[in-house]
N, CA, C and O of each residue as an XYZ file, in Angstrom:
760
protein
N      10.542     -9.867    -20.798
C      10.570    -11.313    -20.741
C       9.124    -11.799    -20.674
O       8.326    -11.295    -19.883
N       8.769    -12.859    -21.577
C       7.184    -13.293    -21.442
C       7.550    -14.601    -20.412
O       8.553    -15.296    -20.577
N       7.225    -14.671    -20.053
C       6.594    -15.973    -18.942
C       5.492    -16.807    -19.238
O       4.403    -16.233    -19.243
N       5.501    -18.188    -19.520
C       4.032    -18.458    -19.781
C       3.318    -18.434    -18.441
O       3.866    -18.048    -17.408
N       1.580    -19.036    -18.543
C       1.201    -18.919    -17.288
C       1.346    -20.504    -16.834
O       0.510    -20.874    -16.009
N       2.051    -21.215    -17.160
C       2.220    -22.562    -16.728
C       3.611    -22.416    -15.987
O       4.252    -23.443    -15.763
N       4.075    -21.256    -15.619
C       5.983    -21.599    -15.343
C       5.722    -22.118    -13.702
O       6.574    -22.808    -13.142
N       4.859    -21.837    -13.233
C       5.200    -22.087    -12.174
C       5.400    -24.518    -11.629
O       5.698    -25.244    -10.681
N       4.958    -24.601    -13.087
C       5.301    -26.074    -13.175
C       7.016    -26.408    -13.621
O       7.517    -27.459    -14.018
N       7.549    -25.259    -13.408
C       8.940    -25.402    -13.349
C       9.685    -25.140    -12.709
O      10.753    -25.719    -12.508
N       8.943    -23.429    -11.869
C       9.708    -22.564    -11.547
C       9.706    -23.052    -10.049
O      10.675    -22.756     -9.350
N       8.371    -23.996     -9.369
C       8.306    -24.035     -8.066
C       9.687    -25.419     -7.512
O      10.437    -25.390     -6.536
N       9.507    -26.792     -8.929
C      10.647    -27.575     -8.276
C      12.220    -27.240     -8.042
O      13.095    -27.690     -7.302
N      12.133    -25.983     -9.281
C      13.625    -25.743     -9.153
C      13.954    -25.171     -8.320
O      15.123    -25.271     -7.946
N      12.736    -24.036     -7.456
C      13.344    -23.897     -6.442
C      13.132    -24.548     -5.136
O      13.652    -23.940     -4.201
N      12.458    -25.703     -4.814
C      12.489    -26.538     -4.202
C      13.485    -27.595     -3.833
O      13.694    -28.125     -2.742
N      14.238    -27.834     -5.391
C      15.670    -28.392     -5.818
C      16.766    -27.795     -5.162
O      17.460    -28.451     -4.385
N      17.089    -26.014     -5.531
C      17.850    -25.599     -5.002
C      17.887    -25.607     -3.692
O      18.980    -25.790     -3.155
N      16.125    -25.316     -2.486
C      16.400    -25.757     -1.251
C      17.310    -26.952     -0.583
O      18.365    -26.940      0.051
N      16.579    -27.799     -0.938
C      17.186    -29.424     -0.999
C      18.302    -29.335     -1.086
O      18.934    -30.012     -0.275
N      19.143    -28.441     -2.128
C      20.875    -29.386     -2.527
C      21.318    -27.829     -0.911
O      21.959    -27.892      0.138
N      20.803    -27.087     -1.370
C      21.200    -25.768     -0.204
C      21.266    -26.691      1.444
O      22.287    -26.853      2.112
N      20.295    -27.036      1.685
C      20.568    -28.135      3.016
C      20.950    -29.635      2.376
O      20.261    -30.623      2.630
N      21.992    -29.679      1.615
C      22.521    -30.859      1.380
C      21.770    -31.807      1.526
O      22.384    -32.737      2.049
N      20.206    -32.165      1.221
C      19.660    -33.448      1.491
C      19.341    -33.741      0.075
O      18.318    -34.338     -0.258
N      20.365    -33.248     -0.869
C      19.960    -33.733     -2.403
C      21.079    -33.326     -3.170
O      21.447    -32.184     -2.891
N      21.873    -34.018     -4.232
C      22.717    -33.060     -5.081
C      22.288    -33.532     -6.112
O      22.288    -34.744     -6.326
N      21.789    -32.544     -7.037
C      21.530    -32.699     -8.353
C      22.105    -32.273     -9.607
O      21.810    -31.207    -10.147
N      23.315    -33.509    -10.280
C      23.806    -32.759    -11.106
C      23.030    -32.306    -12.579
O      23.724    -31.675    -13.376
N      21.688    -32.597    -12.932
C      21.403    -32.517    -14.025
C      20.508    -30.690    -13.628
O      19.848    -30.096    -14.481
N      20.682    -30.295    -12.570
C      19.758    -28.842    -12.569
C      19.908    -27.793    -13.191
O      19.353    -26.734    -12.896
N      20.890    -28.013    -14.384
C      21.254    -26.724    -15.292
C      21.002    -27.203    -16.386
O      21.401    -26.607    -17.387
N      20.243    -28.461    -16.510
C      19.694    -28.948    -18.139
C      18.441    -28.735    -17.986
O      17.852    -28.881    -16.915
N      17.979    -28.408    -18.939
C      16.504    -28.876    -19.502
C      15.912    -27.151    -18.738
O      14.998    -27.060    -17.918
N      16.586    -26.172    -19.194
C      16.266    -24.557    -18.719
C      15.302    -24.280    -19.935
O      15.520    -24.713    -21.066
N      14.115    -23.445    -19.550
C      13.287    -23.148    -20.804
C      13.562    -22.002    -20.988
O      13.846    -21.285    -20.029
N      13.548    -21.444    -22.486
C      14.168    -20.518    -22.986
C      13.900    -18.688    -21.841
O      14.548    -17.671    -21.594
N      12.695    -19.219    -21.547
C      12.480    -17.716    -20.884
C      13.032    -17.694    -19.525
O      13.024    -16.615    -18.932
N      13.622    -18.976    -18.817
C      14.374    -18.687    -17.732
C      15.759    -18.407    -18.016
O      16.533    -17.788    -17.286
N      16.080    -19.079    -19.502
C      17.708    -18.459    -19.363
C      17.945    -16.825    -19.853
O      19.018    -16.349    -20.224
N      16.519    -16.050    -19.737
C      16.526    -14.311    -20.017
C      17.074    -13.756    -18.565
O      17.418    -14.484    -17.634
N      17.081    -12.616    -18.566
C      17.585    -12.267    -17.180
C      16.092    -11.823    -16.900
O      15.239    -11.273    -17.596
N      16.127    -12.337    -15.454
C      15.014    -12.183    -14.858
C      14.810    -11.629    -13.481
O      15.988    -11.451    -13.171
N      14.140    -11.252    -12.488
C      13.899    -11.026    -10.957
C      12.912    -11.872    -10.304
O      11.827    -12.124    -10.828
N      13.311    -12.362     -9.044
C      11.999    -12.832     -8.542
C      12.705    -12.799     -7.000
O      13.891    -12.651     -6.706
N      11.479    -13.000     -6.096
C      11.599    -12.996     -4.706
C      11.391    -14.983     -4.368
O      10.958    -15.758     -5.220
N      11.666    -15.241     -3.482
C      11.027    -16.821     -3.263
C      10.899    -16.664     -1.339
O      11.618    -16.328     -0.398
N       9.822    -17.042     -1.530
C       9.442    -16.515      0.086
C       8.433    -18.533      0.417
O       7.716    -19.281     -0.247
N       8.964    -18.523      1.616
C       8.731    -19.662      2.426
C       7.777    -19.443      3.835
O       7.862    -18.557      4.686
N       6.897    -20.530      3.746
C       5.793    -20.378      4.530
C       5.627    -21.637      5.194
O       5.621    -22.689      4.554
N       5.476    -21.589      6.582
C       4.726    -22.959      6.953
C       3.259    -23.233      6.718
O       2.311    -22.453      6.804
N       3.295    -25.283      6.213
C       2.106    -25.094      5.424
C       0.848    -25.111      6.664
O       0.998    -25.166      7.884
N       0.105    -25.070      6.195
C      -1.428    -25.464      6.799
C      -1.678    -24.361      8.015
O      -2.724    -24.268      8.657
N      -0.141    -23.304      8.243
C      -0.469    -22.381      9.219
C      -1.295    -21.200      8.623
O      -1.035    -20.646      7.554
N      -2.296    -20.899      9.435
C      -3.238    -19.712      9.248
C      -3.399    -18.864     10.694
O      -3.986    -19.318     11.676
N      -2.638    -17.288     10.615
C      -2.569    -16.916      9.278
C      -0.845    -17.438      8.928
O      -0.184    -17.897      9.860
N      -0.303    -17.329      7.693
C       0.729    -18.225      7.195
C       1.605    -17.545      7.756
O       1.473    -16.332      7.918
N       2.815    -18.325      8.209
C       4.074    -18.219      9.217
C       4.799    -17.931      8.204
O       4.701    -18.619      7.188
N       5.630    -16.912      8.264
C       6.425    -16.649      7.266
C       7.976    -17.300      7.686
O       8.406    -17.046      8.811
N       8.671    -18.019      6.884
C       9.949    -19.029      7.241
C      11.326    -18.326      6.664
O      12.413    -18.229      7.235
N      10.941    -17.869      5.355
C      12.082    -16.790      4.682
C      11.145    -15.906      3.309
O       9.999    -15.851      2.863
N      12.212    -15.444      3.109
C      11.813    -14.449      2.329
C      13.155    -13.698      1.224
O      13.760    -12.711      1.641
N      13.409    -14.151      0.179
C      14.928    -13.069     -0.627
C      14.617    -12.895     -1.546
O      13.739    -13.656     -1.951
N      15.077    -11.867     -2.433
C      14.802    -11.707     -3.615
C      15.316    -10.907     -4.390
O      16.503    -10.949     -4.066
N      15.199    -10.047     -5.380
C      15.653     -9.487     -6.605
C      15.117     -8.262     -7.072
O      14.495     -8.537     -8.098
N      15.051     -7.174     -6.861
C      14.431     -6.080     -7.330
C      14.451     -5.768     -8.757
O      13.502     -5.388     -9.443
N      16.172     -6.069     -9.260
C      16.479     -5.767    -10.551
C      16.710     -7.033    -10.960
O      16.940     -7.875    -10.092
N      16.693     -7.494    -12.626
C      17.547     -8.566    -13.240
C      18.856     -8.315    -13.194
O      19.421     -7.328    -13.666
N      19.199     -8.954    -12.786
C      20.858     -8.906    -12.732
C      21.854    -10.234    -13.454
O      23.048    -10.303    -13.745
N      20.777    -11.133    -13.557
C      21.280    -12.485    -13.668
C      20.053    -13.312    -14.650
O      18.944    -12.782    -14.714
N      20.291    -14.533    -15.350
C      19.568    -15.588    -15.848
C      18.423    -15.490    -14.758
O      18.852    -15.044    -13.695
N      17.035    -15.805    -14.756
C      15.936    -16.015    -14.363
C      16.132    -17.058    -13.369
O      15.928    -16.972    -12.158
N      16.627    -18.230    -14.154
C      16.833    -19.583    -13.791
C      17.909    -19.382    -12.380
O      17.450    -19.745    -11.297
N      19.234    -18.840    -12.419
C      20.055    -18.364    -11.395
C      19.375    -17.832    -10.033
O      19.492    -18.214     -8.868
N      18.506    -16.650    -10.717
C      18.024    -15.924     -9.663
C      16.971    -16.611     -8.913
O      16.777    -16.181     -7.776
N      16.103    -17.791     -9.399
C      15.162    -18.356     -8.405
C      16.195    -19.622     -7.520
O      16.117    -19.935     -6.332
N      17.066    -20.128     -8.507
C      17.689    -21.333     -7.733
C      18.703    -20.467     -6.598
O      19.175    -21.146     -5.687
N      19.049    -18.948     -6.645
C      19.999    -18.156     -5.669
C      19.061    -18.229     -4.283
O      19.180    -18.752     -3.175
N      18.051    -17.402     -4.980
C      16.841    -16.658     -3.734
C      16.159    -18.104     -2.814
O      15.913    -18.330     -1.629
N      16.060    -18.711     -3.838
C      15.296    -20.219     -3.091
C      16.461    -20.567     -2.104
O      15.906    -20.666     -1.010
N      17.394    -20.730     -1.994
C      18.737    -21.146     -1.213
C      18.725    -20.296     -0.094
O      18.596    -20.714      1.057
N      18.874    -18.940     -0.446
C      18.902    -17.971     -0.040
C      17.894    -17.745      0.881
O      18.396    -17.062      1.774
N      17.015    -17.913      1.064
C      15.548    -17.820      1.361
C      15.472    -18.840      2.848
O      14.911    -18.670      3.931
N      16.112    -19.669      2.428
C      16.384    -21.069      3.220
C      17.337    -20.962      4.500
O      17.277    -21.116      5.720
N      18.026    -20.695      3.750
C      19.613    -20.228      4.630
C      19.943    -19.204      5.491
O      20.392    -19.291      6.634
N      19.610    -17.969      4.667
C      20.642    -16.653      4.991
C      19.037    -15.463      5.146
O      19.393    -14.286      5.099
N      18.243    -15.550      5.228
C      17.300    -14.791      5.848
C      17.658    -14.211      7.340
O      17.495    -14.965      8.299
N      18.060    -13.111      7.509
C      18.850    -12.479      8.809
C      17.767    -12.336     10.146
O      17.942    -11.960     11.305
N      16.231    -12.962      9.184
C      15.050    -12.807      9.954
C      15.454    -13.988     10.641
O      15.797    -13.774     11.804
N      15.512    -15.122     10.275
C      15.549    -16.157     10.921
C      16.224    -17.615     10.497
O      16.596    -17.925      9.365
N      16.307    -18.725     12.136
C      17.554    -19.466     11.525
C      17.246    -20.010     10.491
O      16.151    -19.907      9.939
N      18.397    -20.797     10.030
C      18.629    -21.481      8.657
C      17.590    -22.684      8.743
O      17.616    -23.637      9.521
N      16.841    -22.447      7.929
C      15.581    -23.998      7.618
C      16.765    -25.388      7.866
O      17.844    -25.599      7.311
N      15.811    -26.408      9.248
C      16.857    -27.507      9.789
C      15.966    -28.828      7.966
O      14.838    -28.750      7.480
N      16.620    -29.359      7.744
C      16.357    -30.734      6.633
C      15.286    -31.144      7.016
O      14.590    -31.801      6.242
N      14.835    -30.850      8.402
C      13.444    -31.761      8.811
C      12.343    -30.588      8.686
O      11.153    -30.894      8.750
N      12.617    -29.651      8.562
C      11.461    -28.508      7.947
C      10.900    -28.733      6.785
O       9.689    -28.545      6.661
N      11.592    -29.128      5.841
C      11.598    -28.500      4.543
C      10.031    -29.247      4.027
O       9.182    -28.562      3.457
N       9.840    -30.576      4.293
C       8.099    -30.944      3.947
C       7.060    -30.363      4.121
O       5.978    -30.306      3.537
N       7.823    -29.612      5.637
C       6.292    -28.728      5.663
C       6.555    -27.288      5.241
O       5.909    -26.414      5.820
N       7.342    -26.973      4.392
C       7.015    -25.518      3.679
C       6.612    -25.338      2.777
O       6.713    -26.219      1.923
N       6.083    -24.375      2.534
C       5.363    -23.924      1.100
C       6.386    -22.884      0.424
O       7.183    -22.122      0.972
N       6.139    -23.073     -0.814
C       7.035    -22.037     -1.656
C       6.230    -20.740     -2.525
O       5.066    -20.645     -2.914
N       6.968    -20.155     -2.592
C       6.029    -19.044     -3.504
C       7.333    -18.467     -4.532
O       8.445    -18.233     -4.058
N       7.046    -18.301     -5.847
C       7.941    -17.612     -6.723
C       7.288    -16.625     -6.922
O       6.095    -16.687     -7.220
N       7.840    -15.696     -6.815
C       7.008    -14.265     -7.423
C       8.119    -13.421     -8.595
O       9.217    -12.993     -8.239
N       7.661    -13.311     -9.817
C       8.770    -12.667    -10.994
C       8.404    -11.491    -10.975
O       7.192    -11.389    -11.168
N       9.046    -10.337    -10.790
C       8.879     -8.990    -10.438
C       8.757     -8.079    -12.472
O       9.440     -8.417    -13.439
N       8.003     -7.302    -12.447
C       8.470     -6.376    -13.508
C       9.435     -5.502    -13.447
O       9.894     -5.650    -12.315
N       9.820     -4.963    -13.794
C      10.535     -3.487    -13.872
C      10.249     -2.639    -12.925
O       9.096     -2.783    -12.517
N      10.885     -1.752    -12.375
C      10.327     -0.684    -11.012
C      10.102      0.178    -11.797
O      10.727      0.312    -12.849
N       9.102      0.957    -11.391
C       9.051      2.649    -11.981
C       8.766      3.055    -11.098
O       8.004      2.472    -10.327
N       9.469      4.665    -10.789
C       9.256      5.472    -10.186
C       7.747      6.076     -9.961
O       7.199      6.633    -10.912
N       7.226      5.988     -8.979
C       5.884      7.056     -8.757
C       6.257      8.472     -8.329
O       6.797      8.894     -7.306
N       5.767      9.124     -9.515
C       5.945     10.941     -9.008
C       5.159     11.290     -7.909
O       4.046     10.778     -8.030
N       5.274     11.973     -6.845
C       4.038     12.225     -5.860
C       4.967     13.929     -5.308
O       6.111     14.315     -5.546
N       4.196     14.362     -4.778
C       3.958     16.316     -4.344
C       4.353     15.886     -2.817
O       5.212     16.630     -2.346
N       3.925     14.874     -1.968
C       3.719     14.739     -0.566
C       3.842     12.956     -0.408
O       4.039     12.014     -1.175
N       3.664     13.098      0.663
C       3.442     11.776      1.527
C       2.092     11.000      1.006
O       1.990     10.039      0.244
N       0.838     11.959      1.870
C      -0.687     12.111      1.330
C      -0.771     11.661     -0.463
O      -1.315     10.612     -0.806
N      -0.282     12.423     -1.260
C      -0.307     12.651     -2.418
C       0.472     11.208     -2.836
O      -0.082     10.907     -3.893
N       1.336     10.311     -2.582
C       1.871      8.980     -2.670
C       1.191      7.913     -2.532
O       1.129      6.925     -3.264
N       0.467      8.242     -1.161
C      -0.553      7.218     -0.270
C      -1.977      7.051     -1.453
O      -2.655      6.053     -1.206
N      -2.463      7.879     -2.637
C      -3.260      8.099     -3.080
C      -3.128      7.830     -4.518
O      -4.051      7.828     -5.333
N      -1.544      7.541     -4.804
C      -1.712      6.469     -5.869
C      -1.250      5.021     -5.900
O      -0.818      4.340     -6.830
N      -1.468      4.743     -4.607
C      -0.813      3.463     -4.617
C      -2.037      2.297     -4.440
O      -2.955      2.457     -3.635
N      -1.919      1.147     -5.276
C      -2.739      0.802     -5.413
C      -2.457     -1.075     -5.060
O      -1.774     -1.889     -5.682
N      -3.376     -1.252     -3.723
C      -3.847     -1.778     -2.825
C      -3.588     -3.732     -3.788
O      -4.171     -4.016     -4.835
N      -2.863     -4.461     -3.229
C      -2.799     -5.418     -3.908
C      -2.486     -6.213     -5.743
O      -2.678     -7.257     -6.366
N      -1.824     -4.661     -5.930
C      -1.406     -4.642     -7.401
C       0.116     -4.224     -7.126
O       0.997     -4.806     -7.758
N       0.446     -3.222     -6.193
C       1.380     -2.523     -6.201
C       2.688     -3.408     -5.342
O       2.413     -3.506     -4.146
N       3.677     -3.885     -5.619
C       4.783     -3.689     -4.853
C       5.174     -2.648     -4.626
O       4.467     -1.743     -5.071
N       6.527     -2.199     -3.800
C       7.240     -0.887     -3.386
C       8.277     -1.254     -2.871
O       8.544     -1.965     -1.901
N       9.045     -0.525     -3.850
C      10.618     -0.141     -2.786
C      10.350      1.702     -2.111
O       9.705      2.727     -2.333
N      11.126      1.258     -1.416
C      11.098      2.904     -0.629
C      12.668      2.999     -0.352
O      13.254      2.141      0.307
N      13.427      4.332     -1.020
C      15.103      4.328     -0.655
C      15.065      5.762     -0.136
O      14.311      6.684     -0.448
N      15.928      5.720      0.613
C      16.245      7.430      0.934
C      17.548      7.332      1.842
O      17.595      6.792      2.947
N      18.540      7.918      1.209
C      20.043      8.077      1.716
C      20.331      6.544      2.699
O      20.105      6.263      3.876
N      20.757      6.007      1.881
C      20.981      4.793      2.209
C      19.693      3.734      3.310
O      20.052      2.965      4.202
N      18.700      3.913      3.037
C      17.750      3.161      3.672
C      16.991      2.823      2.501
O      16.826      3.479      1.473
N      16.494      1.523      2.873
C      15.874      0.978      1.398
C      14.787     -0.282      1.852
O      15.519     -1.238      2.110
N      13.926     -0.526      1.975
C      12.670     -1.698      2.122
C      11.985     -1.947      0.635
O      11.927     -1.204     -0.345
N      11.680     -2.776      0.773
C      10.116     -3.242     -0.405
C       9.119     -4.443      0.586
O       9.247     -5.106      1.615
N       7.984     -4.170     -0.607
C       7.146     -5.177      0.172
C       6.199     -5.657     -1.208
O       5.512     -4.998     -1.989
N       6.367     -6.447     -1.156
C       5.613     -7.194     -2.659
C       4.374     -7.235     -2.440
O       3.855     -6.995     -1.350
N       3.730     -7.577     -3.569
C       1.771     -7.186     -3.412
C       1.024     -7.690     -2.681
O      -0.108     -7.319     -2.373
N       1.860     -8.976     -2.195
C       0.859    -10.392     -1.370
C       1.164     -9.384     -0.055
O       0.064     -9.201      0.467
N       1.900     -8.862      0.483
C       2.030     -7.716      1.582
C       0.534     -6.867      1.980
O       0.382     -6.319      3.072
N      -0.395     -6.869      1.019
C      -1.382     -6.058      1.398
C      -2.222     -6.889      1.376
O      -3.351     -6.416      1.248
N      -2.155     -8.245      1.466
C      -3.516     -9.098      2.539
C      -3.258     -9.142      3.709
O      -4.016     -9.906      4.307
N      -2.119     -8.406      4.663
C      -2.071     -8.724      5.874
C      -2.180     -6.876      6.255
O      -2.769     -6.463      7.254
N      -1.444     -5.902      5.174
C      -1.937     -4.809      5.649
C      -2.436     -3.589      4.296
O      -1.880     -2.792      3.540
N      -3.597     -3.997      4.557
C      -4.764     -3.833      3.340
C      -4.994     -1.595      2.956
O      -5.081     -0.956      1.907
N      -4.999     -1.250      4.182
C      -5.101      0.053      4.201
C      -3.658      1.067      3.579
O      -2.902      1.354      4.507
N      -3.345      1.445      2.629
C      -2.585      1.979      1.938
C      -1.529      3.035      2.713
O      -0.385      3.268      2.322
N      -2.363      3.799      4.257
C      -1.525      4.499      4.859
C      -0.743      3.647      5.975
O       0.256      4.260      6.353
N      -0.880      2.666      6.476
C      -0.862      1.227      7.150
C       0.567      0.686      6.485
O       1.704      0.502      6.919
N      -0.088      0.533      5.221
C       1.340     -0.279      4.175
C       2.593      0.658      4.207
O       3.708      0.325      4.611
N       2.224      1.917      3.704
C       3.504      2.651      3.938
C       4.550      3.232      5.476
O       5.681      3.699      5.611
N       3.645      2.949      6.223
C       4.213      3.375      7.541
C       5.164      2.264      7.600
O       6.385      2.420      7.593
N       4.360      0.758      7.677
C       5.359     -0.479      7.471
C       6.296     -0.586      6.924
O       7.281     -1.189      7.351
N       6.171      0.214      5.394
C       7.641     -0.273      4.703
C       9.029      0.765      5.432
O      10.188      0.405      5.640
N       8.334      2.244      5.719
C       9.124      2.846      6.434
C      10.363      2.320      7.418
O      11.540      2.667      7.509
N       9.437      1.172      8.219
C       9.899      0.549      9.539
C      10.726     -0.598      8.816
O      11.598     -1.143      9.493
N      10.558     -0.970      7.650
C      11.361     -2.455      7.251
C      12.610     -1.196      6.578
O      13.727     -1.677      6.385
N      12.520     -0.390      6.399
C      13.422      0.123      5.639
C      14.517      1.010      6.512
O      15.348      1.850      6.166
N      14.145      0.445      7.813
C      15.194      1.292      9.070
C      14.498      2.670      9.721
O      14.861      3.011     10.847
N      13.435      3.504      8.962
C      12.810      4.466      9.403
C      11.663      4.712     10.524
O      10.888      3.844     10.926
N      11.696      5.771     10.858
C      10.869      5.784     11.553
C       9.286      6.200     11.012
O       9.165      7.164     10.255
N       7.914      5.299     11.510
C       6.976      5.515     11.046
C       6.517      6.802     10.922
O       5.532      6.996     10.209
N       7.216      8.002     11.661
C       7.033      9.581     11.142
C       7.633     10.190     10.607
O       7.667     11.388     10.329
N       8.483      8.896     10.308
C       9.649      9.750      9.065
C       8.923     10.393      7.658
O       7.737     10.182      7.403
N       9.574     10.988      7.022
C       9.591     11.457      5.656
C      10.394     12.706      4.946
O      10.802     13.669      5.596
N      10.555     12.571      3.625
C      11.581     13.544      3.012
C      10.987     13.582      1.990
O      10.407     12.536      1.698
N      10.868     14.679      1.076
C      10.221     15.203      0.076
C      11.814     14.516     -1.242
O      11.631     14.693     -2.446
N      12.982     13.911     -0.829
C      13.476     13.431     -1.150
C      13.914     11.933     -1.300
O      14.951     11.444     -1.749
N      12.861     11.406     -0.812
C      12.140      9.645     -0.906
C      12.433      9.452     -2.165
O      12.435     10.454     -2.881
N      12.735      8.223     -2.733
C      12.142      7.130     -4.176
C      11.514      6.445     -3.914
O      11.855      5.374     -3.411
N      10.201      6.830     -4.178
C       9.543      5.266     -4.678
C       9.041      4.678     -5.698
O       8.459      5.430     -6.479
N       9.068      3.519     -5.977
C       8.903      2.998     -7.139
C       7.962      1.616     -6.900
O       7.518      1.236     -5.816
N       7.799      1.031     -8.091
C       6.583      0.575     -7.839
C       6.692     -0.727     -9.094
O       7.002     -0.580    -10.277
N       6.327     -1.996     -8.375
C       6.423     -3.044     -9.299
C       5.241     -3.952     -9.527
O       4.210     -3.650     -8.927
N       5.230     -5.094    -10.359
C       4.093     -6.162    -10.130
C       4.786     -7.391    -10.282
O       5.761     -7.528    -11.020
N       4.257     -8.335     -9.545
C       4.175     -9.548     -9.914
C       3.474    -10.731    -10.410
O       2.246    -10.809    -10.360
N       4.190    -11.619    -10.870
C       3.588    -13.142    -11.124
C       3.916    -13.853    -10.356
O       5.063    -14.277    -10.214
N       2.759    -14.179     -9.574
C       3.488    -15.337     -8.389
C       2.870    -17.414     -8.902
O       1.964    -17.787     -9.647
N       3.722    -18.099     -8.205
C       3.195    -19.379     -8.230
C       3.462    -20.003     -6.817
O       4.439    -19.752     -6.111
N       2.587    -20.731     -6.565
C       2.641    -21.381     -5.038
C       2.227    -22.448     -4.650
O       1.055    -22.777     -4.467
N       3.326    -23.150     -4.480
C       2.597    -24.989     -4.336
C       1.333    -24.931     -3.624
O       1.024    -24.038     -2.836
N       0.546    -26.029     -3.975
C      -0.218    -26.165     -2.798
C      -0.209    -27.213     -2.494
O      -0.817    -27.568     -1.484
């Protein structure tokens, strides 16, 4: 799917839209017209919510999409809702939040698997603010998207973390791990 580099002049109201009608302080019946051709492809994206002007930024929600599964357009107006609502991190965004959040769309590529020998040998191709990651192993599963490594920058740091989002323990490991490895395009009001 090409994306131009202007989507995020689409991609941020719609999911701002979907917040809005998600806490009922908006219903919009025209939000399934006027779709540009590359959102009605199947697409992935995460939509993660921030309070604004906080430094360092408060994270409010966070959902998203590893695989395409769905229209582009679906999956940001799902996750944006989603993001809002049903984040198990925390409660449901109250109608009087919503001015002060910031949005972020991030459109994921494709995962590929990284081959690695070890743990060490993983930690050494992963690459520091380019890389997303899922991490699965017998039913445990985390990711952490690329904006993840401005808060933890050191590569053996990042993986201990995803360990812990993924139910494990930071000394866990199995020579029977997946990991895989994505990028994104993000856009973010300001």
């Amino acid at each position: 799917m090409s994306i131009p580099s202007d989507a995020g002049s689409w991609l941020l109201p719609t999911a701002r839209t979907a917040i809005e009608e998600a806490l009922s302080t908006r219903h919009d019946d025209s939000s399934s017209s006027g779709i540009p051709e590359w959102a009605a492809a199947p697409g992935a994206c995460f939509v993660t919510l921030t309070v604004r002007g906080r430094r360092p930024e408060k994270l409010r929600g966070c959902i998203g999409s590893l695989q395409p599964w769905r229209p582009l357009d679906a999956d940001v107006r799902g996750n944006a809702a989603a993001a809002a609502t049903r984040d198990p991190r925390f409660p449901a965004v109250r109608p009087a939040e919503l001015a002060g959040l910031q949005i972020e769309v991030s459109v994921l590529s494709e995962t590929t698997p990284i081959p690695f020998t070890d743990q060490e040998d993983l930690r050494s191709q992963l690459r520091p603010r380019i890389d997303g990651l899922v991490l699965s192993w017998d039913g445990h599963r985390g990711t952490f998207l690329p904006q993840v490594w401005d808060q933890i920058p050191e590569p053996g740091a990042f993986l201990d973390q995803l360990k812990r989002k993924a139910g494990l323990p930071v000394s866990w490991w199995s020579e029977d791990a997946v990991v895989e490895r994505y990028t994104v395009r993000a856009w973010e009001e300001r």
